[in-house]
Structure formats: C-alpha cells, structure tokens
Z-matrix of the N, CA and C atoms (Angstrom, degrees):
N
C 1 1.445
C 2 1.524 1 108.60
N 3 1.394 2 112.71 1 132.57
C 4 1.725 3 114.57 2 -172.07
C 5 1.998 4 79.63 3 -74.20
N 6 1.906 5 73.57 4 171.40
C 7 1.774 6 93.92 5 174.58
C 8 1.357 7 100.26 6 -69.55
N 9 1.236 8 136.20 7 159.95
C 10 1.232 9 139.85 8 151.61
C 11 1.708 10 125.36 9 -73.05
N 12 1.298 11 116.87 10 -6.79
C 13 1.331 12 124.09 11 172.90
C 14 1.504 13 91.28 12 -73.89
N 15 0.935 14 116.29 13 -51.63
C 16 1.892 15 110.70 14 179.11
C 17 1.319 16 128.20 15 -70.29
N 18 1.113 17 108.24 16 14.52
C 19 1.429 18 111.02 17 -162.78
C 20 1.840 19 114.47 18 -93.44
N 21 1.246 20 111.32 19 2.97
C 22 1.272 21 122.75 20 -177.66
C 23 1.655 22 110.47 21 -158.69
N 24 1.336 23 121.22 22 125.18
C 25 1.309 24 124.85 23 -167.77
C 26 1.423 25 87.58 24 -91.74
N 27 1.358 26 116.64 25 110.77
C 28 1.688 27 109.52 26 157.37
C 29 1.337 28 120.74 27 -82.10
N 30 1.408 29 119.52 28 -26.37
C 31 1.689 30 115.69 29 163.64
C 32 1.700 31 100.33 30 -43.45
N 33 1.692 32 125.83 31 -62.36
C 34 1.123 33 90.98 32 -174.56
C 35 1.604 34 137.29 33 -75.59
N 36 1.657 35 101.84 34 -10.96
C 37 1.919 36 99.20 35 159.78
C 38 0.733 37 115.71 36 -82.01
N 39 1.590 38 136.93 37 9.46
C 40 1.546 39 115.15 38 142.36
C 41 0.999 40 135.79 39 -94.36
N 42 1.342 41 111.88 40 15.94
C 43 1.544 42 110.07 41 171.66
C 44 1.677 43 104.23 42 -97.69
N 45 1.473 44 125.39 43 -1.00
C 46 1.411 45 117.98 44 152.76
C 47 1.632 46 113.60 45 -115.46
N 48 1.180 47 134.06 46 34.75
C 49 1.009 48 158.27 47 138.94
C 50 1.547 49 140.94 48 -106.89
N 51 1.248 50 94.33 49 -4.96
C 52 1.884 51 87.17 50 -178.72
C 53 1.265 52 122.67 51 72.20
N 54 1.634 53 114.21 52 -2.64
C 55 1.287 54 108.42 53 -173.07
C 56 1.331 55 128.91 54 53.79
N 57 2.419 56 99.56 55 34.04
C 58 0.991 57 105.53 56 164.63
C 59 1.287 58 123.48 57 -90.82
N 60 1.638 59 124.62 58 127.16
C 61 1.560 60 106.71 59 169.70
C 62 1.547 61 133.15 60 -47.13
N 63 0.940 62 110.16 61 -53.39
C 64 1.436 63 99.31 62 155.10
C 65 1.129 64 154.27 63 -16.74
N 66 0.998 65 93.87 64 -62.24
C 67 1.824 66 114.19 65 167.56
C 68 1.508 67 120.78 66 -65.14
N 69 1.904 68 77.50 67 -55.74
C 70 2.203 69 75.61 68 179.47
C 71 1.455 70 103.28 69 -74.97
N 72 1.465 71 139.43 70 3.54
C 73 1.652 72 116.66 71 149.63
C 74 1.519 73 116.62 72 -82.14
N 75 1.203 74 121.84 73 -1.26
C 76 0.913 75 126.61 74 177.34
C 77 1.376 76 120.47 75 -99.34
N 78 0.912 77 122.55 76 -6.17
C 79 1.371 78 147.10 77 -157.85
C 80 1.780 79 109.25 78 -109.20
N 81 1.616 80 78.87 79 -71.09
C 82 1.701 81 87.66 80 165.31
C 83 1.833 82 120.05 81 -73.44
N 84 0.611 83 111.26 82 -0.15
C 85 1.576 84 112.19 83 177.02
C 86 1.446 85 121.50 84 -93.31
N 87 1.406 86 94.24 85 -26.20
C 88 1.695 87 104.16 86 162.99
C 89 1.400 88 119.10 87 -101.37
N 90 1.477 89 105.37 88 -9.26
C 91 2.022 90 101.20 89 177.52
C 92 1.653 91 80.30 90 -69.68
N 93 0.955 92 125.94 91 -47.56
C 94 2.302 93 131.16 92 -153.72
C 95 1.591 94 84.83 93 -51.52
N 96 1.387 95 107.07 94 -76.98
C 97 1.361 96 107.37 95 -155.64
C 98 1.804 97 124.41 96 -50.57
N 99 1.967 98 102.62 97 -26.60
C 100 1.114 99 96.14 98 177.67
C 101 1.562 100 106.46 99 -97.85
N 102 1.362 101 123.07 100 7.41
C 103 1.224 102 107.74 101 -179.19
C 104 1.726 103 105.84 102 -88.23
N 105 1.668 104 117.46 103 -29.83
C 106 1.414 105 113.75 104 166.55
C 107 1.703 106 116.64 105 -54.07
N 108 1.068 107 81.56 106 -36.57
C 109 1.928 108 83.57 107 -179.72
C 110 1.291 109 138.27 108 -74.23
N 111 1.463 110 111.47 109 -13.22
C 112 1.422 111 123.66 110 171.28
C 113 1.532 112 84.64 111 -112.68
N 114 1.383 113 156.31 112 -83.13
C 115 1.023 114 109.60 113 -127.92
C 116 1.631 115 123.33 114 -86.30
N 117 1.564 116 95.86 115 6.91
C 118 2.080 117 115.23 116 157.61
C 119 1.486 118 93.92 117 -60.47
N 120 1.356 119 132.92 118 -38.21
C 121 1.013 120 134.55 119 -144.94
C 122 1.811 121 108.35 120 -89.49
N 123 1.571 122 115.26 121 -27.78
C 124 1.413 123 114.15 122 171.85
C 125 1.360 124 109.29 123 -77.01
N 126 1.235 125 140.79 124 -10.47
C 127 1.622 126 131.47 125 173.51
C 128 1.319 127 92.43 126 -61.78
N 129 1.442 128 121.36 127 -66.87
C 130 1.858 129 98.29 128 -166.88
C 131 1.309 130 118.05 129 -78.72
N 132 1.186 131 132.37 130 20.09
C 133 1.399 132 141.72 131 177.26
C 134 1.405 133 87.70 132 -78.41
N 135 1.504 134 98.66 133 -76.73
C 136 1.322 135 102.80 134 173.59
C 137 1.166 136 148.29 135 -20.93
N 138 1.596 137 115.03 136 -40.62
C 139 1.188 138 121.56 137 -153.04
C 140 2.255 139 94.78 138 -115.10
N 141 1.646 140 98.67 139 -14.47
C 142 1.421 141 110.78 140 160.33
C 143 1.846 142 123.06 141 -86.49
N 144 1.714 143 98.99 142 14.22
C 145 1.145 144 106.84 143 -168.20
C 146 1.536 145 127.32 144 30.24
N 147 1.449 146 121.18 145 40.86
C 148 1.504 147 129.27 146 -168.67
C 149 1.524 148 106.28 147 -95.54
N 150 1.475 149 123.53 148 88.55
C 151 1.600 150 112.06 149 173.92
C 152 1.231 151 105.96 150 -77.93
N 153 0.972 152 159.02 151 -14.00
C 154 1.534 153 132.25 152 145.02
C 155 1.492 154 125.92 153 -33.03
N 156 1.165 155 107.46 154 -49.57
C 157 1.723 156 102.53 155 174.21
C 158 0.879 157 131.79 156 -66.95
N 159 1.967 158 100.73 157 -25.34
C 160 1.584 159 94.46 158 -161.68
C 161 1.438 160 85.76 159 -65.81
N 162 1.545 161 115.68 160 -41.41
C 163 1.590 162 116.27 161 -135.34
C 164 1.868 163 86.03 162 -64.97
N 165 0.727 164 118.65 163 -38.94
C 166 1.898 165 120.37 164 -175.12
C 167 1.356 166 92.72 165 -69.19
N 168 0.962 167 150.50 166 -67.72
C 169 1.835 168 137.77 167 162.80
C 170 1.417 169 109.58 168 3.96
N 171 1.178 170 79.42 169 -90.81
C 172 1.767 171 113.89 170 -165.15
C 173 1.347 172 107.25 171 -42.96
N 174 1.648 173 117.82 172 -48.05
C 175 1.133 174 126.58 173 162.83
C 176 1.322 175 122.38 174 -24.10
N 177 1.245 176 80.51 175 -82.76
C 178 2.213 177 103.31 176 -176.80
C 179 1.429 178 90.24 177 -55.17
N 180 1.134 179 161.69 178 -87.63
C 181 1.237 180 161.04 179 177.21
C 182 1.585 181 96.95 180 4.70
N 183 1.419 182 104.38 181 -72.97
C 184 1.165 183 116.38 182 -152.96
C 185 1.402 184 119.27 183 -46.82
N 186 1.714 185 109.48 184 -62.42
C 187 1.424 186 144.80 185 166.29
C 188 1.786 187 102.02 186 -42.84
N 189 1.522 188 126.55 187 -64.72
C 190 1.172 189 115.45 188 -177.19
C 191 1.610 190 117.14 189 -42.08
N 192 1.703 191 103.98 190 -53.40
C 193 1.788 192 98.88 191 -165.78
C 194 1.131 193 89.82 192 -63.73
N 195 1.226 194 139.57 193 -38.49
C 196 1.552 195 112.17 194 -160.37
C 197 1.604 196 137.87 195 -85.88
N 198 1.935 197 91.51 196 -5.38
C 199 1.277 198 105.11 197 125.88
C 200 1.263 199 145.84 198 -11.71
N 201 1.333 200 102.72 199 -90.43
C 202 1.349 201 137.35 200 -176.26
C 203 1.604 202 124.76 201 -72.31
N 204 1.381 203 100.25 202 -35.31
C 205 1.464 204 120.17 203 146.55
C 206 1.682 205 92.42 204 109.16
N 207 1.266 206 109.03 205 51.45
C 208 1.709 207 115.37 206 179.24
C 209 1.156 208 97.02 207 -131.44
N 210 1.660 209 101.35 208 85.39
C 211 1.669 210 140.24 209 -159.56
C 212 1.504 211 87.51 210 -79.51
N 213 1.377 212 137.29 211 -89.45
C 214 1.390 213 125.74 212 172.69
C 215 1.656 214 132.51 213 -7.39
N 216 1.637 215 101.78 214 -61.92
C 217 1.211 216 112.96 215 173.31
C 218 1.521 217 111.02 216 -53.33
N 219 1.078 218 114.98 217 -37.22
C 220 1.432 219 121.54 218 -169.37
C 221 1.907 220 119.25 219 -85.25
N 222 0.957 221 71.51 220 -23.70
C 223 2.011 222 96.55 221 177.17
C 224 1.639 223 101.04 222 -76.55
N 225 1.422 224 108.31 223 -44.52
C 226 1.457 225 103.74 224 179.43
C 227 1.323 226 121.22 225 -78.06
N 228 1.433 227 101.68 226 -31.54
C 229 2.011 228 106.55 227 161.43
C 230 1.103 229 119.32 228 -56.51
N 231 1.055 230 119.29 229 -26.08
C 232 1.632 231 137.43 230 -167.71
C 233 1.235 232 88.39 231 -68.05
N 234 1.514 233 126.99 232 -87.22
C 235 1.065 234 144.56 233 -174.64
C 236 1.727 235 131.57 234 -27.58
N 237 1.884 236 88.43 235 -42.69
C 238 1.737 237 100.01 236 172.67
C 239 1.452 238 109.91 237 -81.56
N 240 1.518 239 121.74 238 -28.50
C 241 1.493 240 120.72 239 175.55
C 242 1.645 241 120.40 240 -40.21
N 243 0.800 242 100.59 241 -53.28
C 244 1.660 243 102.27 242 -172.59
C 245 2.043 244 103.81 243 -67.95
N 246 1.174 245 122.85 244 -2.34
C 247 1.523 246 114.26 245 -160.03
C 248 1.331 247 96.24 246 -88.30
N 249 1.621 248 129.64 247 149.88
C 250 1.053 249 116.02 248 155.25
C 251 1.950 250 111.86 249 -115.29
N 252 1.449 251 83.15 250 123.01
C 253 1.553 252 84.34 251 162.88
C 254 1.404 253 163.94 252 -51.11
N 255 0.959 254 70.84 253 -16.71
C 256 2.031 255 98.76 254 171.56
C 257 1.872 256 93.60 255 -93.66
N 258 0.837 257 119.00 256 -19.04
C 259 1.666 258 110.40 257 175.20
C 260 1.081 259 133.54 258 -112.45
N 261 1.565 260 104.93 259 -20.81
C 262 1.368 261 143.71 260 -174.35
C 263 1.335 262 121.00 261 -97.74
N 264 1.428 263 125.58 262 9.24
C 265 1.353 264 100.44 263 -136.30
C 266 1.717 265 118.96 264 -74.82
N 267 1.779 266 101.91 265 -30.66
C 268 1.638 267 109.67 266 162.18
C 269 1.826 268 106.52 267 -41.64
N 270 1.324 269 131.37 268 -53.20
C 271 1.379 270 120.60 269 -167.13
C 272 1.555 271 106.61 270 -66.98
N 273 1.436 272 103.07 271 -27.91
C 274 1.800 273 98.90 272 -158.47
C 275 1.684 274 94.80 273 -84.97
N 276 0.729 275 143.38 274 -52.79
C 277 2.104 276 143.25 275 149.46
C 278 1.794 277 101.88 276 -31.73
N 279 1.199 278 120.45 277 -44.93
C 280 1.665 279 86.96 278 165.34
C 281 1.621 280 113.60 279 -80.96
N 282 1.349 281 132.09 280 -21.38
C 283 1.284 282 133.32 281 -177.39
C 284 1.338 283 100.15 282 -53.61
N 285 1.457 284 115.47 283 -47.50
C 286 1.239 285 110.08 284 -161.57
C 287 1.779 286 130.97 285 -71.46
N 288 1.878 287 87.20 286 -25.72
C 289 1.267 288 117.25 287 177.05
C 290 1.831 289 105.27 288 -66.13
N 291 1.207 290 92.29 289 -51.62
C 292 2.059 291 91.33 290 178.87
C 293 1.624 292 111.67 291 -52.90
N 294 1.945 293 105.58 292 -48.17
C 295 1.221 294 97.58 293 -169.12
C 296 1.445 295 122.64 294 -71.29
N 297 1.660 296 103.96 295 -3.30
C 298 1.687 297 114.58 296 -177.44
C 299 1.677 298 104.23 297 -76.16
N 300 1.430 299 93.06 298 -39.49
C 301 1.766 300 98.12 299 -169.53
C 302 1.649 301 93.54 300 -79.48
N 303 1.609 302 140.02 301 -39.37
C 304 1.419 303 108.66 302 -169.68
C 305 1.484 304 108.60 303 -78.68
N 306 1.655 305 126.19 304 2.38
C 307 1.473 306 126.21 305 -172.51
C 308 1.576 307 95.38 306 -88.53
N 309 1.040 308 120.60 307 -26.16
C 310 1.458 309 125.91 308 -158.61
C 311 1.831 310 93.02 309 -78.49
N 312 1.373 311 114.55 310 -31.13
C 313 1.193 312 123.14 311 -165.03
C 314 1.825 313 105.88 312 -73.95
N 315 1.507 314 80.88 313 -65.13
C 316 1.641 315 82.29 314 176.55
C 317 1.789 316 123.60 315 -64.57
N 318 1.555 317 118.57 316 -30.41
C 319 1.164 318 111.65 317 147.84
C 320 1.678 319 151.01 318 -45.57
N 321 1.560 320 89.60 319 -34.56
C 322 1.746 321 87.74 320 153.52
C 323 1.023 322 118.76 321 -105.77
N 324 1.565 323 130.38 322 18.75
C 325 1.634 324 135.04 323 165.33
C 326 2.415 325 98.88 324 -82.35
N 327 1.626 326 94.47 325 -43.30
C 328 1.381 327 85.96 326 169.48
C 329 1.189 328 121.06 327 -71.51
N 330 1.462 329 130.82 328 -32.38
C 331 1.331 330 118.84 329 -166.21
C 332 1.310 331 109.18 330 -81.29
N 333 1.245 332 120.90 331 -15.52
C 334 1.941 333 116.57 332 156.71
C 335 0.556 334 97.29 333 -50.76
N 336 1.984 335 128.95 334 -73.49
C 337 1.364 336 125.01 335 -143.92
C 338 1.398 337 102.74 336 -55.33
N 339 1.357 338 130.15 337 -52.57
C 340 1.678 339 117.21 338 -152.84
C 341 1.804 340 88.68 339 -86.45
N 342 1.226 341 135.00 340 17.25
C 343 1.647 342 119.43 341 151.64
C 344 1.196 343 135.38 342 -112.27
N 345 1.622 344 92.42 343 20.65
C 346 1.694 345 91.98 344 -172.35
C 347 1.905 346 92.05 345 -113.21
C-alpha cells in the first residue's frame, strides 16, 4: 500500500485551483464521495455482467483522479478500463480489489488533508 501522503499531487490541483484552499476541499470532498460510489458501484456491474458500465465507470474514475492528481488511483482505472467482465471476470474482481486498496489510499491522504 503507497503512503497516503502521496496519494494525491496537490501541486497538480493547484494548477486548476489556484492553490485555493477552498476549492481543493471542495474539490477533494467530492472526488471521496464519488470515488466510494462508483467503485461500490463495479461489484454489481460486475456481477450484472454489463461491460458498458464498467467501461463508463472506469472511465469516469479514471479522468476524475487525474484531475485531482491521484495518479495511482488513476493508473489503476486505467488498467481495469480495458477488461471485459463478462470474459474477464477473475481480472475484473482483482481490478476491483486494487481500485479498493488505491481509493483507500487516497481517502486517508484526504481525510488529513480536510483535518489539518
């Protein structure tokens, strides 16, 4: 498991933030919430064998961290995007397992950030 201090480049959310606090709690508080929610959200993709979603999942996954600059997180979306589940399904249950452990990472990299 990476450190969680690394788990989000804020040099690069501040270069679409201004390196306002504000924003990047605002910012980051909604990457958290939607990153619990889609990737809770590929188990029943999964288990509805729907590769369309995942691939739109994984997507949005993907595009947000790299946003935000949760390069890992996003590397591992990367990675599950291309799988298909209905063919895949051993790869797409470990995809999901990585993307649980790099969310877990960047989630307690945010929940410092918004307590310090």
């Amino acid at each position: 498991m990476s450190e969680p201090r690394c788990a989000v480049d804020l040099t690069h959310l501040a270069r679409y933030t201004g390196g306002d606090e504000v924003l990047n709690v605002e910012i980051l508080r909604l990457f958290d919430l939607q990153t619990s929610e889609l990737v809770d959200r590929l188990q029943c993709i999964l288990d509805a064998r729907d590769t369309k979603s995942w691939k739109e999942v994984t997507h949005t996954l993907k595009g947000a961290a790299r946003g935000v600059g949760a390069f890992a997180f996003a590397d591992a979306a990367a990675a599950a995007e291309p799988i298909d589940p209905v063919r895949d399904r051993g790869n797409a249950s470990i995809a999901i397992a990585t993307l649980k452990t790099t969310a877990h990472d960047v989630q307690a990299f945010i929940k410092t950030y918004l307590e310090r």
